[in-house]
C-alpha positions in Angstrom: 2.8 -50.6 2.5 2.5 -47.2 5.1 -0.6 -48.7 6.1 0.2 -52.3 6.9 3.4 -51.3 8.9 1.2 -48.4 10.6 -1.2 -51.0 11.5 1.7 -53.7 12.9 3.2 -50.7 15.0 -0.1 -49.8 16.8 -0.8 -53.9 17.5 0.3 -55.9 21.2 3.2 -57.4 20.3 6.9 -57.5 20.8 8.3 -53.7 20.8 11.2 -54.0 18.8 9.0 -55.5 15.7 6.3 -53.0 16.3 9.4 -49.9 16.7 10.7 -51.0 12.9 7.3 -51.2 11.5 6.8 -47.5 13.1 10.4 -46.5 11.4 9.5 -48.5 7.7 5.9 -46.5 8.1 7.9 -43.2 8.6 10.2 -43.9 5.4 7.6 -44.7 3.3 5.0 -41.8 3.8 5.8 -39.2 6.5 2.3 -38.3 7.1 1.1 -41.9 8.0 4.5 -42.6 10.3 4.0 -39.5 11.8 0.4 -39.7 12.5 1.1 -43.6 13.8 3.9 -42.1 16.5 1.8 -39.2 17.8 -1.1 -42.1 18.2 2.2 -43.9 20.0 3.3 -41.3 22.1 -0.2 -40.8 23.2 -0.8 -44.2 24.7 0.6 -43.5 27.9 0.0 -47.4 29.0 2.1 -48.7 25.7 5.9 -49.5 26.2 6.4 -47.0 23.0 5.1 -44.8 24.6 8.2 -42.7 25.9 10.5 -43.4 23.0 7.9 -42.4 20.7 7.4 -38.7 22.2 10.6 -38.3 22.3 11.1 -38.9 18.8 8.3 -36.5 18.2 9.5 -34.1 20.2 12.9 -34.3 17.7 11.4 -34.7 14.2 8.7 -31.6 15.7 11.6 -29.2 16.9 13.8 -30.0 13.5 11.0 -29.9 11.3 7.9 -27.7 12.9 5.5 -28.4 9.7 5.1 -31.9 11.0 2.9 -30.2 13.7 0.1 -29.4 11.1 0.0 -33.5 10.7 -0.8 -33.9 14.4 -4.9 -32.3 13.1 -4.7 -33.5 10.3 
């Protein structure tokens, strides 16, 4: 299920569906939800953009082994 909601938070559409499929992806498998935010963070054009980096920036600072995901 990672995968699908991955997939629904990286697609146009309305923000607020697209930010609970990022936060379902992040429950279910850390490594796909955190791959799909950094992707979201990076998109400096998509309204998710912001919000995403700074919920980056938290999970990174309280948990700096998510950092070895970003090259993964």
């Amino acid at each position: 299920a990672a995968p699908v909601m991955a997939e629904v938070a990286l697609e146009e559409g309305d923000p607020s569906l697209r930010w609970e499929a990022l936060r379902e992806c992040l429950a279910l498998d850390t490594a796909t939800g955190f791959r799909t935010l950094v992707t979201l963070a990076r998109r400096a054009e998509d309204p998710l953009s912001a919000p995403a980096g700074a919920v980056r920036a938290q999970l990174v600072e309280a948990h700096p082994q998510l950092l070895s995901l970003e090259t993964a």
